[in-house]
Structures are given as structure tokens and as C-alpha cells.
LOTIGU-163841 format. One record per residue (C-alpha): residue in three letters; x, y, z. Coordinates in steps of 0.1 Angstrom, whole numbers, plus 2048, in hexadecimal, padded with zeros to 3 digits. Last residue first. Example, Ala and Ser with C-alpha at 12.3 -4.5 7.8 and 13.67 -1.06 7.14 Angstrom:
% LOTIGU-163841
Ser8897F5847/Ala87B7D384E/
//
This chain:
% LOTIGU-163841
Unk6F8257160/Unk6FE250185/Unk70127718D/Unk6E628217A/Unk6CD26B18A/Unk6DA2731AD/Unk6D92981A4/Unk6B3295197/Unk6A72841B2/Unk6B429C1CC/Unk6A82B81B4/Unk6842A21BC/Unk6862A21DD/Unk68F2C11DE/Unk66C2CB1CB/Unk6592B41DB/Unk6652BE1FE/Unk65A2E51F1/Unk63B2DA1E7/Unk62E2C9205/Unk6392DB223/Unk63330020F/Unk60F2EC208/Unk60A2E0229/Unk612304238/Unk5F8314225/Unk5E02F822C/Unk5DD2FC24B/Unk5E4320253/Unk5C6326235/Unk5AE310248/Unk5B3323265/Unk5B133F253/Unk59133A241/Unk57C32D262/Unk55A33B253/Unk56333D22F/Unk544330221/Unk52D344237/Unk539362221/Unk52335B20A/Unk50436021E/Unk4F535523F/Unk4CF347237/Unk4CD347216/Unk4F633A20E/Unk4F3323230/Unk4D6311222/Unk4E130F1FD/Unk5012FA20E/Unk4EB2EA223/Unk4D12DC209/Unk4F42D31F3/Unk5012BF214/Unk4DE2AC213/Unk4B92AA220/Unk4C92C523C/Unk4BE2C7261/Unk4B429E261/Unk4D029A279/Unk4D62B328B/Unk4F52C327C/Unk51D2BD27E/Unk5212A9265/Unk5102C524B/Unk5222E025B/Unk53E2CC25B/Unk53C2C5234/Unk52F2E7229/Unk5492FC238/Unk5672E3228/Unk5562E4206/Unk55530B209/Unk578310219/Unk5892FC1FB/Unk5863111DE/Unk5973301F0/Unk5AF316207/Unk5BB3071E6/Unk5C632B1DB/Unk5D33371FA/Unk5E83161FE/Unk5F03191D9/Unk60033C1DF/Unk61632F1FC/Unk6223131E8/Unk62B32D1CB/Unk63E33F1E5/Unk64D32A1F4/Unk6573161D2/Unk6653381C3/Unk67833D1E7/Unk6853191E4/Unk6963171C3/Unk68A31B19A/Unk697338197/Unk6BA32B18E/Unk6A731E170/Unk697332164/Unk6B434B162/Unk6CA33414E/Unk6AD32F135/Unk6A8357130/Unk6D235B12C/Unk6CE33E114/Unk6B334F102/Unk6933420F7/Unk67D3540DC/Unk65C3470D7/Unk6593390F8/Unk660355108/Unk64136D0F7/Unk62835A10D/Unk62E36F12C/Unk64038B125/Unk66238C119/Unk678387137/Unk67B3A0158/Unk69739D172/Unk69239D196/Unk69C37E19E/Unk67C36F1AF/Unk66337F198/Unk675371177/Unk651373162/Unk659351156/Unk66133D176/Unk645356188/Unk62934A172/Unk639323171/Unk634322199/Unk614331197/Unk60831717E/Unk6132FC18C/Unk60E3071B2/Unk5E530B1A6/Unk5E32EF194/Unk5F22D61B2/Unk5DF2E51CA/Unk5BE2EB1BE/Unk5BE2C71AF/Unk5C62B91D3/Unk5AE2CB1E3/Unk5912C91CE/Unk59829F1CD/Unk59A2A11F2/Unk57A2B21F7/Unk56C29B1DE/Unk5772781F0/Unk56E288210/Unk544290203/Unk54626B1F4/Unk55725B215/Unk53D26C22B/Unk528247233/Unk54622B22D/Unk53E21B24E/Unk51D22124E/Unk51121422B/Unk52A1F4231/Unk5131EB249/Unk4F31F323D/Unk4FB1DE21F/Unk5071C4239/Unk4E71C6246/Unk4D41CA26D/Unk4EA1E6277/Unk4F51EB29C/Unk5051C529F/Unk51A1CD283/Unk5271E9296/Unk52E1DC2B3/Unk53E1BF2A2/Unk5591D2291/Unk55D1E82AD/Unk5691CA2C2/Unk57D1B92A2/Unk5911DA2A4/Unk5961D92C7/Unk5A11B72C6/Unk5B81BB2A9/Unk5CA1D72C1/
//
């Protein structure tokens, strides 16, 4: 295994005449990743947050209404606090998962689009991936964005109901042990 490494290693550097040209080609796409990632990570976590609090204080998983939204904090009841909390369980995170997967996949397609279209071109096609984002929007339209939405959406639907609702036992889990040692 070290050999092989050490192998590409030294094909590579043998390929580029300086170590700045070196280190240029084997960190060339991090930037465009290291946003993609930051868009989907931020879209995630906000958008389960906030969806999860909507539908802790509107009571959609029980059934029952509270005081609209905004209006509960200014007068809690026990009843009201009681209800919060018992739904707070795994069909609320499903579903708030679920939501944030659509959500993140809405703000992600475009940024995904744009990078492999832009990696995937003729080099010297596009000055840049903003030059091939304005190309696409001319030439093909908005809706070019979301070419390959619900594939993306599968994806990253079902890492987010993965994700969030193993955070969230994990995290009761946590809680329990914590409470239980105290």
C-alpha cells in the first residue's frame, strides 16, 4: 500500500516541473468542494431546526393545536410543555429530516449541476464555473439547474432521515445515561 502511494506520488511530481505546481494539482477543485459542502451542511442543519421547532410548537404530530406560533411563549402551560415534549419522537424527526433533505436538495442541485458540468467539460469550454453557470442559464434556462433533481433528492433525503434521526437517539441515549448517573 505505502508503495503505491509513494508510486503516484512520484508520477506526479515527475509531471509538474514545481512544487507550487504540484501542490496546485493535487488540491485543484478543493475550493468549489469546500463550498458545496459548506451549502450543504448549513441547509441541512437550519432547515431541520427550524422545521423541527415549527411542527414541535404547532403540535402537527399529535394532533392538537397550541396558541399560534409566537403566542406560546408568552403563556406556557404545563399541559402545552408536556405535549412538546412527547412530540418530540421519531415520526416528528422523519419528517423534519425528510423536509431538510428537500430543502438542502433545492439549494444544492444548482452548485452540484455547475460543478460536474464544469469537471466534466473540454477544457478551455468555460473561463470559470461562474462562466458556466451563466452559460447553461442563456443557453438552457433555469431549469438546467435541476437536471438530475431526484436523484439527488433520493440521496440526500435518505442521508438526512439516516443522519438526524441517529443524532437524535443518540442524543436521548445520552441524555438517559447522564440522568441516570446524576
Amino acid at each position: 500500500m505505502r508503495r503505491l502511494f509513494l508510486f503516484d506520488f512520484n508520477t506526479l511530481k515527475s509531471e509538474e516541473s514545481s512544487c507550487v505546481a504540484l501542490c496546485g494539482s493535487v488540491f485543484s477543485g478543493c475550493l468549489p468542494n469546500i463550498v458545496r459542502n459548506a451549502i450543504v451542511n448549513c441547509s441541512e442543519l437550519v432547515t431541520y431546526d427550524i422545521i423541527k421547532e415549527l411542527i414541535l410548537k404547532s403540535n402537527l404530530m399529535t394532533g392538537e393545536r397550541s396558541l399560534p406560533l409566537g403566542l406560546s411563549s408568552l403563556w406556557p402551560s404545563v399541559t402545552e410543555v408536556n405535549i412538546l415534549s412527547s412530540t418530540d419522537n421519531m415520526p416528528c424527526h422523519f419528517t423534519a429530516a425528510f423536509a431538510a433533505g428537500f430543502c438542502t436538495t433545492i439549494v444544492a442541485s444548482p452548485v452540484d449541476v455547475v460543478k460536474t458540468r464544469f469537471m466534466n467539460s473540454v477544457p478551455g469550454q468555460y473561463s470559470g464555473a461562474m462562466n458556466c453557470a451563466f452559460t447553461m442559464l442563456v443557453k438552457e434556462g433555469p431549469t438546467a439547474f435541476y437536471k438530475g433533481f431526484m436523484p439527488s433528492f433520493l440521496r440526500l433525503g435518505s442521508w438526512n432521515i439516516v443522519m438526524f434521526m441517529s443524532y437524535e437517539q443518540i442524543k436521548r441515549a445520552v441524555v438517559r445515561l447522564q440522568h441516570s448517573t446524576v
